[in-house]
N, C-alpha and C positions, 0 to 999 in steps of 0.2 A: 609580876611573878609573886607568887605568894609569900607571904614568911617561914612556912613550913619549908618550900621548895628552896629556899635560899638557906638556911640554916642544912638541911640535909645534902644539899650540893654543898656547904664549905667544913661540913664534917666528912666527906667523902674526900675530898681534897686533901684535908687535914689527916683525913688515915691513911691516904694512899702516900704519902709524904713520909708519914709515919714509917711505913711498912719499909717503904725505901730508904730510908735512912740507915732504917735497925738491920737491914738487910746488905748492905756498905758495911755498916760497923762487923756483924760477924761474918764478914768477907766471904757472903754466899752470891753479891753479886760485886765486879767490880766498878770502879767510878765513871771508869768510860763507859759502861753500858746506862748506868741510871740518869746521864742529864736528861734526856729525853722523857724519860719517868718522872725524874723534878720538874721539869718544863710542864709537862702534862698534868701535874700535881696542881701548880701556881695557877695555872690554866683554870683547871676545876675551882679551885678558889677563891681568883680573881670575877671572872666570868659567874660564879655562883653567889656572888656576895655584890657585884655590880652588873644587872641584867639591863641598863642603859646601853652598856658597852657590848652588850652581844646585840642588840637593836642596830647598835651602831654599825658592827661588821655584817649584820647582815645588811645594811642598804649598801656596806660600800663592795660586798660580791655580787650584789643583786637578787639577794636570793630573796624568795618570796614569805618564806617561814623562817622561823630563831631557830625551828626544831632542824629546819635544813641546813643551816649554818652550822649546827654543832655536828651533824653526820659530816659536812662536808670537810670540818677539821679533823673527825674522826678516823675519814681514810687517808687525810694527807700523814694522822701522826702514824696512822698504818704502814703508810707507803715510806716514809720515812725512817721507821723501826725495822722494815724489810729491807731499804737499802745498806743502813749501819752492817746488820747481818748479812748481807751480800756480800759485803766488803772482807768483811771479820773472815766468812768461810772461805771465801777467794786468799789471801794471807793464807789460813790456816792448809787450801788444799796444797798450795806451794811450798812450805814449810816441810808439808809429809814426804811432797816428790822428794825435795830434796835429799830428807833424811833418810830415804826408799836407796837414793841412791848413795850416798856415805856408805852407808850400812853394805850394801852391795858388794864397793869397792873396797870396804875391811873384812869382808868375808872373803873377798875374791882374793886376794893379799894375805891371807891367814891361809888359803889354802894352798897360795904359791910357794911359802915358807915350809909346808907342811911335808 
């Protein structure tokens, strides 16, 4: 891997880090959403500053390219960022039923007093 590509893959890492951090601090996102974003951050980093160690994971999935190795981690952090949010809006549609029905039954009681 060249120097250029090594130096611009661990400033990408370094900004995406960046961005998530400052992004925690003015609580636009919160802490349980960003590990995965720091994960993926160290990732870039790691992996962009030690291209032995993507050689490495690529013989041990078998894959035949480095460039395939990192698509392949690509969709697992996909699929992985889709699950956290599966979860998140599963919680969140239950939440609403419930509060769908609270609300019901203080309307339905406000109007029996009424």
């Amino acid at each position: 891997m060249d120097i250029r590509q090594k130096i611009l893959a661990a400033c990408f890492g370094f900004g995406l880090l960046v961005v998530i951090i400052e992004l925690v601090r003015r609580r636009k996102l919160k802490v349980e959403y960003s590990a995965l974003w720091i994960a993926a951050g160290i990732a870039i980093v790691v992996i962009g500053l030690n291209y032995g160690l993507l050689v490495w994971l690529t013989g041990l999935i078998g894959a035949g390219w480095t460039s395939s190795t990192l698509f392949f981690f690509g969709i697992f952090f996909v699929l992985a960022l889709s699950l956290q949010y599966s979860v998140k809006i599963s919680k969140l549609e239950t939440q609403v039923k419930n509060l769908a029905q609270q609300l019901a039954l203080l309307e339905a009681k406000r109007k029996d007093e009424e």
